[in-house]
N, CA and C atoms as an extended XYZ file, in Angstrom:
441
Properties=species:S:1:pos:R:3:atomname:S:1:resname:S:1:resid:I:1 pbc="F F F"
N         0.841       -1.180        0.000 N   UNK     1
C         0.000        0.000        0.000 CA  UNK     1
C         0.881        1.236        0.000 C   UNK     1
N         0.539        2.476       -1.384 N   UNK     2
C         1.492        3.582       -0.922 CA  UNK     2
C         0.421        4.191       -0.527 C   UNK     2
N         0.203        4.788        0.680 N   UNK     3
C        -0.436        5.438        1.885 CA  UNK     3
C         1.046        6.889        2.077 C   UNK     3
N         0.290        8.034        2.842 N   UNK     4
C         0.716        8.997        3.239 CA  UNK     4
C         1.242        8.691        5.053 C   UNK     4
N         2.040        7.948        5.622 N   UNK     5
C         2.161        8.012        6.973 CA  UNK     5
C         1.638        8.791        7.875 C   UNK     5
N         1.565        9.748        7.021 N   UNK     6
C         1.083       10.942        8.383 CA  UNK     6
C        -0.022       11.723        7.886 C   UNK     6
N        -1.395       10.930        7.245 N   UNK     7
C        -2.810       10.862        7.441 CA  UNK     7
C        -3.072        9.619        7.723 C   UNK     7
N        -3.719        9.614        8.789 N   UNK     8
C        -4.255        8.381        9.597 CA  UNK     8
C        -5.299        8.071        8.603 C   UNK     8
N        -5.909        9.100        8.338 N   UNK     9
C        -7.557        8.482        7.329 CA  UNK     9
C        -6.987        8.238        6.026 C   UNK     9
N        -5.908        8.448        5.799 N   UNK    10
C        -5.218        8.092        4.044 CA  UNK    10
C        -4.642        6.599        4.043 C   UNK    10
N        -4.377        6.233        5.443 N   UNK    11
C        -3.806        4.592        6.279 CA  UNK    11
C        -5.299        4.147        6.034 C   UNK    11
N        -6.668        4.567        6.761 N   UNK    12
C        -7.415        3.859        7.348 CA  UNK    12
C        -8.289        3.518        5.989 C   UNK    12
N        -8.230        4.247        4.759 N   UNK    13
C        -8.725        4.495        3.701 CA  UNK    13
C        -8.442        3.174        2.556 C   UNK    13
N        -7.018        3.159        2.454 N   UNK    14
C        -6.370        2.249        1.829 CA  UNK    14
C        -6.541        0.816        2.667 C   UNK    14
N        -6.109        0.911        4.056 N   UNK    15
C        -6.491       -0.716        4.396 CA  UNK    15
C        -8.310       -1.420        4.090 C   UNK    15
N        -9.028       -0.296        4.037 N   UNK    16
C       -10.430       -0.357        3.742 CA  UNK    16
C       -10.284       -1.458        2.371 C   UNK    16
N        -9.704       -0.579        1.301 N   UNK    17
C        -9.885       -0.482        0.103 CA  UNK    17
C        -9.069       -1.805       -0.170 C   UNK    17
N        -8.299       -2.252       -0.017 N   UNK    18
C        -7.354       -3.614        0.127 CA  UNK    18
C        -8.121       -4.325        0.846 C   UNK    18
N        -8.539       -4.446        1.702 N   UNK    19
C        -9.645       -5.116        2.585 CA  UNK    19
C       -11.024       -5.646        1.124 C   UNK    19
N       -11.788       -4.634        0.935 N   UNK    20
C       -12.911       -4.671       -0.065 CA  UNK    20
C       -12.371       -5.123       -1.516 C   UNK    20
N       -11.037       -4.894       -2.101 N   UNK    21
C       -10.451       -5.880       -3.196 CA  UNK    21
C       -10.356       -7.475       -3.045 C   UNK    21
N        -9.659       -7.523       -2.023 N   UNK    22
C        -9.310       -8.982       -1.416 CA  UNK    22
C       -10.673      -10.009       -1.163 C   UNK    22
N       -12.245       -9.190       -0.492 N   UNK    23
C       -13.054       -9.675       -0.295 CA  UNK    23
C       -13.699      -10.009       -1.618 C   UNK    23
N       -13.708       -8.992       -2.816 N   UNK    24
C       -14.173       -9.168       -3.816 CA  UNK    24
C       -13.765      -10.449       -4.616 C   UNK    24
N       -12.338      -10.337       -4.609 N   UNK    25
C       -11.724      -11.617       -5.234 CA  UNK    25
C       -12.359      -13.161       -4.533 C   UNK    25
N       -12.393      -12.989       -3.054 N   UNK    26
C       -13.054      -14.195       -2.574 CA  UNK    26
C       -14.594      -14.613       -3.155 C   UNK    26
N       -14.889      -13.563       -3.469 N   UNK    27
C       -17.015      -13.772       -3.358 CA  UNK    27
C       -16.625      -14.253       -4.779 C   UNK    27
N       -15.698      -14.137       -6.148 N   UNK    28
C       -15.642      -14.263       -7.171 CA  UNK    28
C       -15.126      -15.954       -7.459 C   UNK    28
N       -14.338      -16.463       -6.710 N   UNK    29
C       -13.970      -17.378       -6.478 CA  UNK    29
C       -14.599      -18.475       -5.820 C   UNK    29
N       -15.968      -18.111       -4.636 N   UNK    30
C       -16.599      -18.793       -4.109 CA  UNK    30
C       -18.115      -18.961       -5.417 C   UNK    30
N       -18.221      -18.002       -6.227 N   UNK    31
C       -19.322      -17.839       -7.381 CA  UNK    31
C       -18.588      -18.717       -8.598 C   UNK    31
N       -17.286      -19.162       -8.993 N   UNK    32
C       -16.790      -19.872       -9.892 CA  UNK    32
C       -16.930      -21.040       -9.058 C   UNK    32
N       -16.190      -21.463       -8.184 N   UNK    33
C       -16.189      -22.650       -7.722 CA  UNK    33
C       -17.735      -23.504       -7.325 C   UNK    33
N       -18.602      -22.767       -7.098 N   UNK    34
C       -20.297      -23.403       -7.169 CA  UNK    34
C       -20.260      -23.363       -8.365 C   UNK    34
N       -20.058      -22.466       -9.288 N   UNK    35
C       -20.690      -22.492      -10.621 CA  UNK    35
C       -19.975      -24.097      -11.365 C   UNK    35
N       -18.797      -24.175      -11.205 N   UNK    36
C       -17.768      -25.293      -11.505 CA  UNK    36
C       -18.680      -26.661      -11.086 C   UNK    36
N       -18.664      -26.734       -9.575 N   UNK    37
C       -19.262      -27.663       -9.167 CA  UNK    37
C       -20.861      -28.243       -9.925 C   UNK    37
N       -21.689      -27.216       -9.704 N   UNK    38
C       -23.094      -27.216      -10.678 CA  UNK    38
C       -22.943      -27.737      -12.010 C   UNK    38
N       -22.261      -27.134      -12.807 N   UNK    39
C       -22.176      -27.544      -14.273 CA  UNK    39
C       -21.401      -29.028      -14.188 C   UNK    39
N       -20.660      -29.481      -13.464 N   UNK    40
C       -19.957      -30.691      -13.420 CA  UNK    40
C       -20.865      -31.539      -13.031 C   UNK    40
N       -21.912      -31.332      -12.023 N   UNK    41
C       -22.781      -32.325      -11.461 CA  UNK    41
C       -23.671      -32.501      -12.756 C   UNK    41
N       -24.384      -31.110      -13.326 N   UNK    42
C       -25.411      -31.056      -14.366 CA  UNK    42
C       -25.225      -31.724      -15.785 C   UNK    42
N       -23.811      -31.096      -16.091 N   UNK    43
C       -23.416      -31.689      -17.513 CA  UNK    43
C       -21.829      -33.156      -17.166 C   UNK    43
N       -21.668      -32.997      -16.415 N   UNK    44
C       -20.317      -33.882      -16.385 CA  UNK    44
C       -19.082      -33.359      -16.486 C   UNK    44
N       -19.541      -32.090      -16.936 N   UNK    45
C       -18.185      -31.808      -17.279 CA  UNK    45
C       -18.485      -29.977      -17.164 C   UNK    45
N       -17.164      -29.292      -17.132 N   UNK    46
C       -17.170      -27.692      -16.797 CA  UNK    46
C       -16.285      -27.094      -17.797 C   UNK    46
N       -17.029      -26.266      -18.984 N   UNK    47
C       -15.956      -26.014      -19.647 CA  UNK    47
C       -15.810      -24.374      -19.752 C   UNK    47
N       -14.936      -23.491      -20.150 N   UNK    48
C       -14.645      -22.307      -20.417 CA  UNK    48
C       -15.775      -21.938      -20.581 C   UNK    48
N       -16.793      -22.237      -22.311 N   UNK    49
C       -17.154      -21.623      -22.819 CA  UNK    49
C       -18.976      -21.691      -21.770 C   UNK    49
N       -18.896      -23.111      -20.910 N   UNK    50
C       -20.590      -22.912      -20.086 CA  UNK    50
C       -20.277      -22.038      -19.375 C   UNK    50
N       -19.127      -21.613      -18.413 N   UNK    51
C       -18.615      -20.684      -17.284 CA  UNK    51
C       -18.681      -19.170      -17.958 C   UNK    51
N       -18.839      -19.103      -19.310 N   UNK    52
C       -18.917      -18.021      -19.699 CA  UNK    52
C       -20.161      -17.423      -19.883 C   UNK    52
N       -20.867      -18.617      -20.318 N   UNK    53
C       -22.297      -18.342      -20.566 CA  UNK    53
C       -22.863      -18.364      -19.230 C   UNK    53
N       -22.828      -18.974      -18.507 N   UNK    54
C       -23.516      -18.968      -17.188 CA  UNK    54
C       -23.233      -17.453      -16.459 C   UNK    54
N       -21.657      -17.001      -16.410 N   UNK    55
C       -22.225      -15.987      -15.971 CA  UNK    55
C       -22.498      -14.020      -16.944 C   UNK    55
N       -22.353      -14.610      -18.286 N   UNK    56
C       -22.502      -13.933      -19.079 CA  UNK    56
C       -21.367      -12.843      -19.250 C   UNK    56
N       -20.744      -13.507      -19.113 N   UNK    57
C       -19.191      -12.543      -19.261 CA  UNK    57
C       -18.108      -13.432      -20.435 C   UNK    57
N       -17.040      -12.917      -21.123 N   UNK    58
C       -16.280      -13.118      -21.857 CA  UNK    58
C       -15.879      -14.877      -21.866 C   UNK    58
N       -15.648      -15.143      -23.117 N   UNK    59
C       -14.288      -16.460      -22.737 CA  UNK    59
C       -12.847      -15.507      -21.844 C   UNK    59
N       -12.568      -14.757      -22.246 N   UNK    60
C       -11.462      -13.750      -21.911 CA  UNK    60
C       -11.539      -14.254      -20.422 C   UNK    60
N       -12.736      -13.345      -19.966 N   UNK    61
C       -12.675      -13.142      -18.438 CA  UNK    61
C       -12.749      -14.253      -17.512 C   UNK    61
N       -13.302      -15.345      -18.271 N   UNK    62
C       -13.449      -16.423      -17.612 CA  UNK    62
C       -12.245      -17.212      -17.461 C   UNK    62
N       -11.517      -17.585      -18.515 N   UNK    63
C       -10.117      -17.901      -18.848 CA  UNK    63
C        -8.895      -17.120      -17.396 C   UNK    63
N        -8.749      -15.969      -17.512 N   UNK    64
C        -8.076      -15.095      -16.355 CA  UNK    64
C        -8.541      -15.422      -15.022 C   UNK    64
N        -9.963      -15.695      -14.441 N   UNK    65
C       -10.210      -16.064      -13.305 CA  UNK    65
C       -10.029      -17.312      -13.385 C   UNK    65
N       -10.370      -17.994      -14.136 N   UNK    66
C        -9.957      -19.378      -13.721 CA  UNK    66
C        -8.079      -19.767      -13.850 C   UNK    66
N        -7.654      -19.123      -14.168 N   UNK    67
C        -6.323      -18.897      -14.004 CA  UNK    67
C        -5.876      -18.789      -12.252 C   UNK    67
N        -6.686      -17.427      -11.946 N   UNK    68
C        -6.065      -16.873      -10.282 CA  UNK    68
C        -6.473      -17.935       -9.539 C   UNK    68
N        -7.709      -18.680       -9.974 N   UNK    69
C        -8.159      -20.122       -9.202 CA  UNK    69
C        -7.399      -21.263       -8.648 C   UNK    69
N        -6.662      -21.540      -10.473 N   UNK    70
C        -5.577      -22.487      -10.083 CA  UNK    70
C        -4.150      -21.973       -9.817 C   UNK    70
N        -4.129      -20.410       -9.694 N   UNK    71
C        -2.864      -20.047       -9.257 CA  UNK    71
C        -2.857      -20.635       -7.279 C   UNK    71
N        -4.570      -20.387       -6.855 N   UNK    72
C        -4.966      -20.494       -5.425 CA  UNK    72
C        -5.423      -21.732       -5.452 C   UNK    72
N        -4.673      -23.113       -6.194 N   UNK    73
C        -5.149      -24.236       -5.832 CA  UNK    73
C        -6.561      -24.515       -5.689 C   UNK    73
N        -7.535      -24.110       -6.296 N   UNK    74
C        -8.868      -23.969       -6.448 CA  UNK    74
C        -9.323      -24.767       -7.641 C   UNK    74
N        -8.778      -25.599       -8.568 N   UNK    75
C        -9.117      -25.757      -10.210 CA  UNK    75
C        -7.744      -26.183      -10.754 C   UNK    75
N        -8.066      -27.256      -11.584 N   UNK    76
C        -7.355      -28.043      -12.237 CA  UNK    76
C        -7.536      -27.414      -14.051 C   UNK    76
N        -6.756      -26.979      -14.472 N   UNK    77
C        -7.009      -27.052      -16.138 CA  UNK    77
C        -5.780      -27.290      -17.012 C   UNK    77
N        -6.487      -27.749      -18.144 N   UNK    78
C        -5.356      -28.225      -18.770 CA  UNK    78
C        -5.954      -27.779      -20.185 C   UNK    78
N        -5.135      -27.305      -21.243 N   UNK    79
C        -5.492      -26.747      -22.726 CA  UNK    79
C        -6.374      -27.465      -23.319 C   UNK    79
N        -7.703      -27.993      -23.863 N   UNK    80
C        -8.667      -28.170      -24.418 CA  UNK    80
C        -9.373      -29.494      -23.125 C   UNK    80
N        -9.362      -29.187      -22.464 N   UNK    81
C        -9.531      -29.562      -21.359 CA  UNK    81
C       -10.528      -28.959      -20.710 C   UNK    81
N       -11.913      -30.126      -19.370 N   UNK    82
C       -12.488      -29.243      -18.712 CA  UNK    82
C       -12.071      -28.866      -17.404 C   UNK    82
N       -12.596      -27.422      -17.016 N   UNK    83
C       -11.955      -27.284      -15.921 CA  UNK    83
C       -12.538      -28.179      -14.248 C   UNK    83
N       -11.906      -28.384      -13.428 N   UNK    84
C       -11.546      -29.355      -12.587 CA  UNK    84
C       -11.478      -28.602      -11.090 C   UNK    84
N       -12.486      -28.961      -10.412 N   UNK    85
C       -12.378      -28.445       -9.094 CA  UNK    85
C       -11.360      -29.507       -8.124 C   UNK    85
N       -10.197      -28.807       -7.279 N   UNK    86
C        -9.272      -29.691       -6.393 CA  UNK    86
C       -10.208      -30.239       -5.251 C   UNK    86
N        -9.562      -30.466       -4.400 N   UNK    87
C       -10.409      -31.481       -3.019 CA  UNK    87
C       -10.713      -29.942       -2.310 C   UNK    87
N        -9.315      -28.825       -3.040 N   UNK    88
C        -9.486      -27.499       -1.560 CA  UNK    88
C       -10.849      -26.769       -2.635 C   UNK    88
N       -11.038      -26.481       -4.110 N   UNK    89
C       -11.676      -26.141       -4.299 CA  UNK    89
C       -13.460      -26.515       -4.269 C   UNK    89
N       -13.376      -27.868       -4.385 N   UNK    90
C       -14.887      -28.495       -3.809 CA  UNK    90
C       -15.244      -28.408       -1.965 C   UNK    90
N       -14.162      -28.364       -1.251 N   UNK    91
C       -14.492      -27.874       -0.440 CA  UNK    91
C       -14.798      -26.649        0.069 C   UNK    91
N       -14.755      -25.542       -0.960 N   UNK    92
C       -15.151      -24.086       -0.799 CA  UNK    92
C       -16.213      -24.529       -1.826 C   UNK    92
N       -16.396      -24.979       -3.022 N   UNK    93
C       -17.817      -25.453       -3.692 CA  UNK    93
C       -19.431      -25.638       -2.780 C   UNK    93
N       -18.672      -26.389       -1.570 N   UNK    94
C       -19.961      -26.964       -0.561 CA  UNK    94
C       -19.930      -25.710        0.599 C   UNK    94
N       -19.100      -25.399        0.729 N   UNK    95
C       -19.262      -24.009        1.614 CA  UNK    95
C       -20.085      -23.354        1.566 C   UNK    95
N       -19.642      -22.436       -0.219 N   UNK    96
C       -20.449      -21.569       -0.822 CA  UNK    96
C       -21.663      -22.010       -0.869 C   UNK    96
N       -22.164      -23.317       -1.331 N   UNK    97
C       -23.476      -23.615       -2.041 CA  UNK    97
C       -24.494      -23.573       -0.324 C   UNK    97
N       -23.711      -24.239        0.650 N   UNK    98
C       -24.169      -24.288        1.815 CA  UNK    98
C       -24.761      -22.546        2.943 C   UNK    98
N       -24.069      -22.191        2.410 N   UNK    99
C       -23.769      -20.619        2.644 CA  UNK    99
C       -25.251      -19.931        2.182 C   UNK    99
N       -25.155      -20.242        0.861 N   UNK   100
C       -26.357      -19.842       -0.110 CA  UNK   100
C       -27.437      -20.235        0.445 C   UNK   100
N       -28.037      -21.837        0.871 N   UNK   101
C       -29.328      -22.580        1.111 CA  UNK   101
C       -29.327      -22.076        2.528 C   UNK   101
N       -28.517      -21.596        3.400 N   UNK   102
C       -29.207      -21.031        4.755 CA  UNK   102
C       -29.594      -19.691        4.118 C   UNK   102
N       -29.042      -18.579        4.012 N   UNK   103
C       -29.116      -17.532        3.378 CA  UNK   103
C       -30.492      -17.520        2.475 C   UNK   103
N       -30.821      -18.035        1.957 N   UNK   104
C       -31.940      -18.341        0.761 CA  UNK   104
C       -33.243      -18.599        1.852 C   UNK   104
N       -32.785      -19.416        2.652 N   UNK   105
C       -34.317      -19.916        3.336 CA  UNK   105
C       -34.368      -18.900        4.436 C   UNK   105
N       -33.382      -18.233        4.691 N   UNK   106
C       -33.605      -16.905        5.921 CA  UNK   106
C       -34.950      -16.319        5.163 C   UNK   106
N       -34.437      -15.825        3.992 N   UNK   107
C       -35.306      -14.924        3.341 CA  UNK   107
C       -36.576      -15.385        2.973 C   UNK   107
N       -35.871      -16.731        2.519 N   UNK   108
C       -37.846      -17.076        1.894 CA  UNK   108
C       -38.784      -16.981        3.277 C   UNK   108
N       -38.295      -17.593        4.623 N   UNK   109
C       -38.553      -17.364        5.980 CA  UNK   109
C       -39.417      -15.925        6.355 C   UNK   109
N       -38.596      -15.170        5.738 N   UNK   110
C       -39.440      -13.603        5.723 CA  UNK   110
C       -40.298      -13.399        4.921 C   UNK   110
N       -40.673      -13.864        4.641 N   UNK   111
C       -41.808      -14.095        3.022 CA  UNK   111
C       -41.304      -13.418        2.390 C   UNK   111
N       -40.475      -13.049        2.019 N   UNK   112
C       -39.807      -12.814        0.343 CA  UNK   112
C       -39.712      -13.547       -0.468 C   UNK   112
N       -40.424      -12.789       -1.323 N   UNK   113
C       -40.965      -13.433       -2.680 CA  UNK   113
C       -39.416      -14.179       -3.552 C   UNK   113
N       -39.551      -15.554       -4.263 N   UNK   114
C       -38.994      -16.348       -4.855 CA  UNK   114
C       -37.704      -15.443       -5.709 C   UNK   114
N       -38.078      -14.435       -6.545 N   UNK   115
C       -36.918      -13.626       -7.209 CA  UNK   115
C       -36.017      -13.021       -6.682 C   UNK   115
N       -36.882      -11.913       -5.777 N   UNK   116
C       -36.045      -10.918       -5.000 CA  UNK   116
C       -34.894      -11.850       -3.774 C   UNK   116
N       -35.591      -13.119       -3.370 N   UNK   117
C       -35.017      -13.765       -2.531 CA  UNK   117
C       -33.746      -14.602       -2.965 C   UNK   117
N       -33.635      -15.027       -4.390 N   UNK   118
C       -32.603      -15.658       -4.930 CA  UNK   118
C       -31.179      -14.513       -5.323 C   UNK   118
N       -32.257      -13.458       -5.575 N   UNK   119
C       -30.832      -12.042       -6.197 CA  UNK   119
C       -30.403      -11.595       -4.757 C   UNK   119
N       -30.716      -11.550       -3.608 N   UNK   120
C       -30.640      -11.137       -2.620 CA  UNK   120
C       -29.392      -12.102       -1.874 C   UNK   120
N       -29.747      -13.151       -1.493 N   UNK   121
C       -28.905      -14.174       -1.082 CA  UNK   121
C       -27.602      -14.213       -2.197 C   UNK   121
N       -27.435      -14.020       -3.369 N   UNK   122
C       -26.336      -13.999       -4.284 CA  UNK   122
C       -25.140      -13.045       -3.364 C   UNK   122
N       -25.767      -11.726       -2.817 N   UNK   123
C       -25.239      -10.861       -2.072 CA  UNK   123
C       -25.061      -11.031       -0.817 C   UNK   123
N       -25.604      -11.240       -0.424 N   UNK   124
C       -25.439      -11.265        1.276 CA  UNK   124
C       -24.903      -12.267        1.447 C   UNK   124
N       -24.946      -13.555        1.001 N   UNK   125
C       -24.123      -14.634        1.208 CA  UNK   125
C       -22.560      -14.721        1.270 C   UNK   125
N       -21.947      -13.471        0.854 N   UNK   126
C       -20.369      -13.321        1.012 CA  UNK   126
C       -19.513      -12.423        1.817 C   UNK   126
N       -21.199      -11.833        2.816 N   UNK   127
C       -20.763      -11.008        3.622 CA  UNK   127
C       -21.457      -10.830        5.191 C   UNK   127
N       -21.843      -12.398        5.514 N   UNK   128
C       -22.063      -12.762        7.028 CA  UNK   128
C       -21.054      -13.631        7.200 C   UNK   128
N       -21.274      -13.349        8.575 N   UNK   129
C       -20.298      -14.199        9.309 CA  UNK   129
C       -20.592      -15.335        9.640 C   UNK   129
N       -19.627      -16.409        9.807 N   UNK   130
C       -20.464      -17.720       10.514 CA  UNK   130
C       -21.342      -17.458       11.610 C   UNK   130
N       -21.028      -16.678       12.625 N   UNK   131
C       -22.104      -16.495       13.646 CA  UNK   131
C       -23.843      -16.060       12.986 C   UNK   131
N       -23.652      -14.367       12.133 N   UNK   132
C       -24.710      -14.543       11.334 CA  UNK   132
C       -25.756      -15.861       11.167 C   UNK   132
N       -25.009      -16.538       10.076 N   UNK   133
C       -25.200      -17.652        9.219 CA  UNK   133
C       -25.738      -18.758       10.474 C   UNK   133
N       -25.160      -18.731       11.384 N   UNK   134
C       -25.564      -19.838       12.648 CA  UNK   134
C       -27.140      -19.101       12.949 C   UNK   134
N       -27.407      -17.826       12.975 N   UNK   135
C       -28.535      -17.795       13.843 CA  UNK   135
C       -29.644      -17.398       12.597 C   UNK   135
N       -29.366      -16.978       11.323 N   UNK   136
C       -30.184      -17.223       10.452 CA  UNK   136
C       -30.489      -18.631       10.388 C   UNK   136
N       -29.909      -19.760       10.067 N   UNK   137
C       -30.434      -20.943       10.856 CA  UNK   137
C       -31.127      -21.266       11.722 C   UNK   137
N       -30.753      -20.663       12.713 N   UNK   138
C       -31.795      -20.804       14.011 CA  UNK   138
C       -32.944      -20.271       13.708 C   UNK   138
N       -32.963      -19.307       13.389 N   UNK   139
C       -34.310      -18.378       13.123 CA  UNK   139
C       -35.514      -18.919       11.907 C   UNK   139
N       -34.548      -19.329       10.985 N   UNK   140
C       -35.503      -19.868       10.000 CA  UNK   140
C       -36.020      -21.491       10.269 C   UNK   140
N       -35.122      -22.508       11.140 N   UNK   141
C       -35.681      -23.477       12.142 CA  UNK   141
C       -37.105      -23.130       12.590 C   UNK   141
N       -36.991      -22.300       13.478 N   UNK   142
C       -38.363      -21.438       14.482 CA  UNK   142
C       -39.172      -21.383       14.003 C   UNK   142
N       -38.961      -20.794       12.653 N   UNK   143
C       -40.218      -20.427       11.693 CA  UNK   143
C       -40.668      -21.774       10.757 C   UNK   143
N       -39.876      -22.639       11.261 N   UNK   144
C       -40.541      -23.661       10.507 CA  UNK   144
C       -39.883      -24.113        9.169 C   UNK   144
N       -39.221      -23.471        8.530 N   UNK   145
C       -38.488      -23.729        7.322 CA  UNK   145
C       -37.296      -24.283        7.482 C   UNK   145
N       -36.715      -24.785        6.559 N   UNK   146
C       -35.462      -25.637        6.036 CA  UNK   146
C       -34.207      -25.004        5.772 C   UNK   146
N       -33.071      -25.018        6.736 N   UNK   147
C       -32.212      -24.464        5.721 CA  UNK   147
C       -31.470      -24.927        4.632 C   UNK   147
């Protein structure tokens, strides 16, 4: 970080901002690695061009993240090849997806309607905490629903 030493809020600004990059890269990585997992269960196989379509972004862009993936031991690929979740990346696969189905039934729990409740959980799901996530559980238990 080049920061000014001597503004505290120019320090507190930048660790923010490195903080909110770093998190971004995770939520992007936990959204490939479900997506990986899904298409592998659905079709057998995970390739560039479904990861592209699924999330409607480039071969380009998809190609580069799935790169930083297997730079982070997340994904196996090989040149005309599909891509390949590791033991560390299926275990952030079931995280994420797990993450999502509490998150999802919090909301449906609140009677939120089926749409708003699926675009909603996409978001919030990468930014509770396990404690959160423990008592949205609990709560949607109470009410009777499933997480």
């Amino acid at each position: 970080m080049d920061t000014n030493p001597q503004d505290p809020h120019s320090v507190k600004r930048a660790i923010h901002h490195d903080r909110v990059r770093k998190d971004h890269a995770q939520e992007t990585a936990q959204d490939y690695v479900e997506a990986i997992a899904e298409l592998t269960y659905e079709n057998g196989v995970a390739r560039v061009g479904a990861l592209a379509d699924y999330f409607g972004v480039s071969h380009v862009t998809v190609s580069k993240t799935i790169s930083r993936l297997q730079r982070d031991g997340l994904v196996i690929t090989r040149k005309w090849h599909p891509v390949e979740l590791t033991e560390a990346g299926l275990k952030l696969a079931r995280q994420s997806k797990k993450r999502h189905e509490i998150v999802l039934a919090f909301l449906r729990s609140l009677g939120i309607d089926e749409e708003t409740a699926q675009h909603d959980a996409e978001g919030i799901e990468h930014h509770v905490s396990p404690k959160t996530l423990e008592v949205f559980s609990r709560l949607t238990r109470e009410r009777g629903g499933r997480d």
